[in-house]
Every structure is written in C-alpha cells, then in structure tokens.
TIVOZA-107458 format. One line per field, with one value per residue (C-alpha): residue in one letter; residue number from 1; x, y, z. Coordinates in steps of 0.02 Angstrom, whole numbers, plus 50000, padded with zeros to 5 digits. Each point is the difference from the previous one (the first is absolute). Last residue first. Example, Ala and Ser with C-alpha at 12.3 -4.5 7.8 and 13.67 -1.06 7.14 Angstrom:
2
code = S, A
pos = 2, 1
c1 = 50684, 49931
c2 = 49947, 49828
c3 = 50357, 50033
This chain:
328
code = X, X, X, X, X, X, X, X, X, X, X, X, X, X, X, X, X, X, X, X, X, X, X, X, X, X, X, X, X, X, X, X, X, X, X, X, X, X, X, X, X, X, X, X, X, X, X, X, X, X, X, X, X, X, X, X, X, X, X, X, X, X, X, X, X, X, X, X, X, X, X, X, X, X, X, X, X, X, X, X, X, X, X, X, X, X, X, X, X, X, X, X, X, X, X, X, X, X, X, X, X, X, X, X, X, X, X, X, X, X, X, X, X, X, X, X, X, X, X, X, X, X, X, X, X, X, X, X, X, X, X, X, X, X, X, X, X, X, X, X, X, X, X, X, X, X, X, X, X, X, X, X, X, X, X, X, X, X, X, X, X, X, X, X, X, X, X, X, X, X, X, X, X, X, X, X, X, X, X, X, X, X, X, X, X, X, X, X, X, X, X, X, X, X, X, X, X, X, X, X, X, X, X, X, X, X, X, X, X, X, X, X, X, X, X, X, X, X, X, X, X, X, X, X, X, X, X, X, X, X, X, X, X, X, X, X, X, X, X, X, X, X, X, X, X, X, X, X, X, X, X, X, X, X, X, X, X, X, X, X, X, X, X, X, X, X, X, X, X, X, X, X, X, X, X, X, X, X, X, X, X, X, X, X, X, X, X, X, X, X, X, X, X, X, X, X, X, X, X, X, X, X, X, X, X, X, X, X, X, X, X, X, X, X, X, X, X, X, X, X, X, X, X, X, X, X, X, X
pos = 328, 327, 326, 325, 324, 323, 322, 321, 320, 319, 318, 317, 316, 315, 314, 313, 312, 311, 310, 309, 308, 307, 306, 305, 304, 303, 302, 301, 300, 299, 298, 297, 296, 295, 294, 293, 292, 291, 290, 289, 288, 287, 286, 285, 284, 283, 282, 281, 280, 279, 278, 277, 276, 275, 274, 273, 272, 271, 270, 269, 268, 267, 266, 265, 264, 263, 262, 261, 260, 259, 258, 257, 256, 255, 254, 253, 252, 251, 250, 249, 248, 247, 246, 245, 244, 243, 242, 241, 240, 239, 238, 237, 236, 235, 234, 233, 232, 231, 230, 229, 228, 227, 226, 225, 224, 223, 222, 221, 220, 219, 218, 217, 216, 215, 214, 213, 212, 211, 210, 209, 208, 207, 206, 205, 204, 203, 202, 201, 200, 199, 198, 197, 196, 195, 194, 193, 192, 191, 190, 189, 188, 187, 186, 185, 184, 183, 182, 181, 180, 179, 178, 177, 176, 175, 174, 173, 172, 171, 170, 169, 168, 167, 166, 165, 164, 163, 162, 161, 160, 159, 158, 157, 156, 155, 154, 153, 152, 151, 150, 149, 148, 147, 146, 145, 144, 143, 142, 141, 140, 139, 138, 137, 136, 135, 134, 133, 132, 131, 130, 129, 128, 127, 126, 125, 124, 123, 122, 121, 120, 119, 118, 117, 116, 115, 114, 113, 112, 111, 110, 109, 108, 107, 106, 105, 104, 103, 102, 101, 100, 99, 98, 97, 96, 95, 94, 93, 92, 91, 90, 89, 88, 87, 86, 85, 84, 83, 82, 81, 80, 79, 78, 77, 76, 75, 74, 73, 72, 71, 70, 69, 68, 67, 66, 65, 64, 63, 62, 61, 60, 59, 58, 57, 56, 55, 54, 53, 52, 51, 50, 49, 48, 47, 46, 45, 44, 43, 42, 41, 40, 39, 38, 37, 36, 35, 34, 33, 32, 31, 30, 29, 28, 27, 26, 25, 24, 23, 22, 21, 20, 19, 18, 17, 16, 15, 14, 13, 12, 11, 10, 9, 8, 7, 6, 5, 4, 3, 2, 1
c1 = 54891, 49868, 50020, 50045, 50020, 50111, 50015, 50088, 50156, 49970, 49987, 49925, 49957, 49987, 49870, 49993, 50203, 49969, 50086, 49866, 49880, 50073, 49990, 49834, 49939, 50091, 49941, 49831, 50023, 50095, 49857, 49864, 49889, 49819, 50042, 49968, 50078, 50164, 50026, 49980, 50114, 50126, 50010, 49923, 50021, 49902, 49850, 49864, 50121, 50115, 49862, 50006, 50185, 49959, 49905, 49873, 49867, 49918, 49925, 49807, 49885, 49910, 49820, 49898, 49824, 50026, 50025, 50020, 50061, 50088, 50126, 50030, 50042, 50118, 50086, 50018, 50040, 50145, 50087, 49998, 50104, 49926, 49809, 49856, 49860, 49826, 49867, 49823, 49914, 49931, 50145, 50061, 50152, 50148, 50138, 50175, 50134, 50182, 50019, 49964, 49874, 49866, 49854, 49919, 49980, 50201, 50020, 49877, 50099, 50184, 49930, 49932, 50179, 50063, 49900, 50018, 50205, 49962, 49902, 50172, 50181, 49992, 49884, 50106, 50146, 49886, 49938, 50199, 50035, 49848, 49997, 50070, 50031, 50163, 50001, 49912, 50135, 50130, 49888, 49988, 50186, 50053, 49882, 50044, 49879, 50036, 50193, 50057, 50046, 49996, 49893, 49877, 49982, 50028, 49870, 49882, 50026, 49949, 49851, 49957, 50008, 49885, 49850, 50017, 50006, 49847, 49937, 50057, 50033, 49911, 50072, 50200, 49948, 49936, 50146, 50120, 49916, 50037, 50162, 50046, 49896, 50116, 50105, 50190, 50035, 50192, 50137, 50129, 49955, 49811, 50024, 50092, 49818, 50015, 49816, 49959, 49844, 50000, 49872, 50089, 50171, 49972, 49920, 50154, 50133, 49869, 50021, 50205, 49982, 49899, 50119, 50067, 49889, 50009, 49919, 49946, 50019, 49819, 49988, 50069, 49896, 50008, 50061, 49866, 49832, 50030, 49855, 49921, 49817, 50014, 49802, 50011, 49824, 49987, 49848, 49939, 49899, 50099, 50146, 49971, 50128, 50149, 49940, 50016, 50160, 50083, 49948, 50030, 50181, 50017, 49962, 50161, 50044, 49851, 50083, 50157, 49902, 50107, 49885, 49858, 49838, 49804, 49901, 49824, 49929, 49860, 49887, 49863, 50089, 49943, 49976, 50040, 49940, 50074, 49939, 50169, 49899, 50013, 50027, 50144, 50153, 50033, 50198, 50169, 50113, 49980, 50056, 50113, 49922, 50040, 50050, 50158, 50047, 50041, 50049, 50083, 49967, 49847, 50086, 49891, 49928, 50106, 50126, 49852, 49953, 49978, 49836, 49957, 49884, 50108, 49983, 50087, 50111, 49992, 49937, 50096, 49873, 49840, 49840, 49843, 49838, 49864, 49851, 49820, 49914, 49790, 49908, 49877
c2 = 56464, 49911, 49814, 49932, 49820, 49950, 49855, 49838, 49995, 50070, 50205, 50090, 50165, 50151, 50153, 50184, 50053, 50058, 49845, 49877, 50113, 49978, 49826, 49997, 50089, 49887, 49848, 50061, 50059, 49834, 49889, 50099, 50113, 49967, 50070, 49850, 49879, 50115, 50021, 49824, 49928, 50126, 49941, 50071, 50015, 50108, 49989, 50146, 50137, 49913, 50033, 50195, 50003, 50064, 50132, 50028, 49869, 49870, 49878, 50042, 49894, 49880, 49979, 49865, 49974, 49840, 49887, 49839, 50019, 50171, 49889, 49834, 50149, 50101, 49824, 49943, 50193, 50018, 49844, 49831, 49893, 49854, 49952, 50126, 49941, 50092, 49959, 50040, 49911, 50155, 50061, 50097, 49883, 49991, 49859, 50026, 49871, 50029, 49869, 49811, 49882, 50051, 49893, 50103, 49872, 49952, 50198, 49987, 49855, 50114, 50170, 49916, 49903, 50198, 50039, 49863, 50007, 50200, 49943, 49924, 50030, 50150, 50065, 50003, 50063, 50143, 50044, 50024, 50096, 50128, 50066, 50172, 49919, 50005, 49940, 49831, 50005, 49983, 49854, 49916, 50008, 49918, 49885, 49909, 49945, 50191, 49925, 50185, 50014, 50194, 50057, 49840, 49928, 50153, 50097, 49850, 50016, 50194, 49982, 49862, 50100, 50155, 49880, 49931, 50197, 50027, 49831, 50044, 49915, 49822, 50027, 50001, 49833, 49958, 50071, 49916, 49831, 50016, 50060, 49836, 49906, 50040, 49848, 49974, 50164, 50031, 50127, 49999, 49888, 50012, 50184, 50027, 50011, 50204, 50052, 50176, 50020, 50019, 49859, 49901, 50049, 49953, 49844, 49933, 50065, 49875, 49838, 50051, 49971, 49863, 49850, 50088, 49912, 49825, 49874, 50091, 49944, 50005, 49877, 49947, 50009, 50023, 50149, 50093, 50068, 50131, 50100, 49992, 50090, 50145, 50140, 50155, 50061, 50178, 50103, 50096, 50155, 50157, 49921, 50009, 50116, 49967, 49827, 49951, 50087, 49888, 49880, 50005, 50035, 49869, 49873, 49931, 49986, 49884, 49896, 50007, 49884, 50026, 50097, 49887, 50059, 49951, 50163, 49999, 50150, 50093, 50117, 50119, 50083, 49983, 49840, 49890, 49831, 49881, 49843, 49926, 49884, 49790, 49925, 49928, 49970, 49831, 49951, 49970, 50141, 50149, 50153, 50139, 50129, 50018, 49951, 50114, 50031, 49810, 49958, 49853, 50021, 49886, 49858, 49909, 49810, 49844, 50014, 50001, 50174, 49993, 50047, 50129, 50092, 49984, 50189, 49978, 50125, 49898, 50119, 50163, 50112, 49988, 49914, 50109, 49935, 50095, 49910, 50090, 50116, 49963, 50174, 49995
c3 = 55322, 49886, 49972, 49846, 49946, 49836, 49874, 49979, 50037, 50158, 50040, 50151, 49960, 50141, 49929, 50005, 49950, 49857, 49904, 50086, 49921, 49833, 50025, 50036, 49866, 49872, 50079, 49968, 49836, 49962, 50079, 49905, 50086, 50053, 50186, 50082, 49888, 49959, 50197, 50037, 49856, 50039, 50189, 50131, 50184, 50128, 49924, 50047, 50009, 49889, 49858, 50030, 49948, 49803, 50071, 49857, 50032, 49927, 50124, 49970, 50091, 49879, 50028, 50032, 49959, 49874, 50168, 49970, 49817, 50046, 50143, 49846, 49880, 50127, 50018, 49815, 49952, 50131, 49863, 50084, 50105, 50046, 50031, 50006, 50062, 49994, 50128, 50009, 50165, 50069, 50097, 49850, 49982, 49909, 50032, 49955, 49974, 49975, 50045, 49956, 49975, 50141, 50006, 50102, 50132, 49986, 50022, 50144, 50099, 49948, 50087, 50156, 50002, 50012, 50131, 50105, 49986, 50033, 50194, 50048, 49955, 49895, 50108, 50134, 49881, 49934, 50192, 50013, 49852, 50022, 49844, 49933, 49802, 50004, 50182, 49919, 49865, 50103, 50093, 49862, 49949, 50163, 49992, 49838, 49871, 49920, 49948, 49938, 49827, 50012, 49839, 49990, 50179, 50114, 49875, 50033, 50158, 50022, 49871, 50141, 50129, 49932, 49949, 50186, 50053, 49897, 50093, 50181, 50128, 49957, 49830, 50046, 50085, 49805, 49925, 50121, 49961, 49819, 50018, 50099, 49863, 49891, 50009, 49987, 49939, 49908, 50087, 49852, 49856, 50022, 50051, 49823, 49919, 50002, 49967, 49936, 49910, 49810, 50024, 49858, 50024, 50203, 49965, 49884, 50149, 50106, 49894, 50011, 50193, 49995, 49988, 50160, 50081, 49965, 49891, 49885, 49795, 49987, 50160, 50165, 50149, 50191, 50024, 50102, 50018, 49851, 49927, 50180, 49933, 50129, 49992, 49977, 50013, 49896, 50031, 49837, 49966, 50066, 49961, 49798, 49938, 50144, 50025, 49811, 49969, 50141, 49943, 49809, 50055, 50127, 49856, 49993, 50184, 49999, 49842, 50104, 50173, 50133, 50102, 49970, 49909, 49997, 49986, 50065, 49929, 50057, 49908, 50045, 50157, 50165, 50060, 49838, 50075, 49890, 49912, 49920, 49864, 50028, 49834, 50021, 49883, 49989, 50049, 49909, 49927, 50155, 49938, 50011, 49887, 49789, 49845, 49975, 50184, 49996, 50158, 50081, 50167, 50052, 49905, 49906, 50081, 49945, 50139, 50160, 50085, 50176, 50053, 50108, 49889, 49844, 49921, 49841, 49901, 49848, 49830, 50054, 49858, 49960, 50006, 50025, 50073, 49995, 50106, 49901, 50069, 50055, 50008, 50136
C-alpha cells in the first residue's frame, strides 16, 4: 500500500482557537482576531498529534472529517471551494461536519480584544479578503457570548438529519454574517431550524440533552487529532491515507488532496447554459460562489447576477459588504 504523506497547509485567520472547554488565560491569542492574510483560526500553544482520523468511508471512496463552527469567518470564507467541490466530486466524498467551539466565552483580553465589539472591524477585513459578505456590526449591535450554543444546535440538528444539519447551519451562518442576528440565542436557532423544515421541538430536546454529548464527542477527538484551528479537513481512503488540508485554500488544494487518495475520480460537469441552473441546487449564492463554481471571474459573476436580479429572476440582499441572491 502506497504510504501519503500528512499535508499540512497554513493559511489564512491565524487565532481562531478551539479551547476544548478551557477558559482561555490573558497571555494566550485571541480566538477572534483574524488575519485572513496568513491564514485559519488557530490554536498558538499545544503539540500537534500524531494520531491519523481513521475513517470508515461506507460508500463512497473518500471521507472527510471537516472541523468547522458556525461562527467561524475563515469557514464562511471557503464556502465557495465547498460548495464547488461537492457539486463536481459528490459522487466520491462523504463530508463529517464535525463543531470545534471557536469561542467558549469571554474570558480573555488580548491582541487589542478585550471585548466584543473589538471584532467588528477584524470581520469587515475578512469579508474584503474572502470577497464573502460579513457585516461585523453584530458585535456592536446583537454580539455572541459563546458559540457553543450554535455548536450544539448543529449537532442536535445532525441527529435529525445530517443534509438538513449541513442545511441549518448555512441558514445561521447567513443570520450571523448578512443580518447581524445573535445565532447563540434561541430564538434565532429555532428560526432557522423551521428554515431549514426541522422538527423545532425534537431540536430543542436535543439541544438540551443527547446534542451537549455530541458536541463534547466532537471537541475530545479534535484535542486527539491534534486539531489547531478550523477550517480543518481531514482526507481519508479508509486505509490509513490521510491528506489535511488546513485553512482556507484555493478549490485546487482540496480537489488535489480528494485525486491524491483517489486518482479515479471524475469531475461532474457543472457548466451549463441556463444561467439560473445553480439556484436549483443552492438556494443562495453570493458572487464569490457563483464565479468559483462556474470558473468565472468575481466581476463576470457579479455582473450576471445582477443583471438577473434586474430581470426580475432573483431577490438580493445587500450589506456593506457584498450581496446574496436567491432565486424568485
């Protein structure tokens, strides 16, 4: 058997830090102070294992375990390259979202944050970067104490249903970044549970009980996987070949780490004349998605959009910093 190599790529928001329960002391890097420049959200202090993700892959050649958090803008970042990988490669890859708890609580002061709407403007940088749309006012206006109330909805959101789960938290995180909406708060995750046709109440009673398991399941392995920081994406074959692919990373980095596994896969073809097609398969796009997808630039793809939006065949909803469109 073919022995591959760990990749590990470094890049972009370098501190978002999964703590695993602990409570993060003033000298360690602020979990929220990204830098979209150099890379993920990661941890500063701790060894990185050596421990492989060895997953069964069922059906499909390739699994990834993917560890995220809803609130988490270097994941909103790579969306895109996502998104895109799943629609030409879903035939050969199971995705296993698993919550990292990017923010536990409050309980620090450092980089210059000490509060949150320290982040807000940290978050407007993020959103230029990505080309993604992130309004950072909802650490002024409606800030998160924790997101480890998201966290636990996506995993009771999970035990449903885990294309709904993958459904729900797109939901939230489009709550969090376009309409400044506190997701840590019930109210909100339970809009966005009916959003996303779950069963609200089961979700609450999960939420409160077998979901709090779940999601400290997710946290123990992350601390056995030496997990650093998110985004973080472990490739397997099943046969003890892994691939990780840390941070935000161009579609190539991801399709690469999928064809070194498994060399035999083929790329479905997204192209296709019908402009609208993609919004039959994603709902919501933004420019950045559409234009990564479809191999177009981000000003041909924002400028197909918009026209679109001018016929009449899609909604927009406009922040400061970029656009979503839904079709009609």
């Amino acid at each position: 058997m073919k022995t591959l190599s760990l990749l590990l790529i470094l890049i972009s928001c370098t501190n978002c830090l999964s703590q695993n329960n602990l409570k993060m002391s003033k000298n360690k890097t602020n979990p929220l102070l990204c830098d979209p420049v150099s890379g993920t959200c990661e941890m500063p202090t701790g060894e990185k294992s050596n421990e492989t993700a060895v997953i069964p892959t069922e059906n499909k050649p390739v699994k990834i375990i993917y560890y995220t958090d809803p609130i988490c803008s270097s994941c909103w970042g790579i969306e895109p390259q996502l998104r895109k990988l799943k629609l030409e490669y879903g035939a050969y890859i199971d995705i296993d979202y698993r919550m990292g708890g990017l923010l536990p609580d409050w309980s620090y002061n450092s980089g210059g944050i000490s509060k949150p709407s320290d982040v807000a403007h940290h978050w407007d940088e993020a959103s230029l970067h990505y080309e993604m749309p992130i309004d950072g006012n909802v650490w002024i206006e409606d800030p998160l104490d924790s997101s480890y109330p998201s966290c636990i909805a996506v995993k009771a959101a999970q035990i449903q249903s885990k294309e709904k789960a993958v459904v729900f938290m797109r939901i939230l995180r489009e709550k969090l970044y376009l309409d400044k909406k506190n997701i840590a708060k019930w109210e909100n995750l339970a809009e966005a549970a009916k959003l996303a046709n779950l069963d609200v109440e089961k979700l609450k009673k999960d939420f409160e009980g077998d979901a709090r398991k779940l999601f400290q399941e997710d946290l123990n392995y992350a601390k056995t996987l030496g997990v650093r920081g998110f985004p973080t994406l472990f490739f397997s074959d099943g046969n003890n070949n892994q691939l990780t692919v840390y941070g935000s990373k161009s579609f190539a980095s991801y399709e690469n780490a999928l064809l070194a596994l498994y060399p035999d896969a083929k790329k479905k073809k997204t192209v296709n004349e019908n402009p609208l097609s993609l919004f039959e398969i994603y709902p919501t796009l933004t420019p950045k998605e559409y234009a990564v997808i479809l191999d177009k630039s981000y000003f041909e793809a924002k400028d197909i959009l918009e026209q679109l939006y001018s016929e009449g065949k899609l909604e927009k909803k406009t922040i400061k910093n970029g656009s979503l469109y839904t079709k009609k």
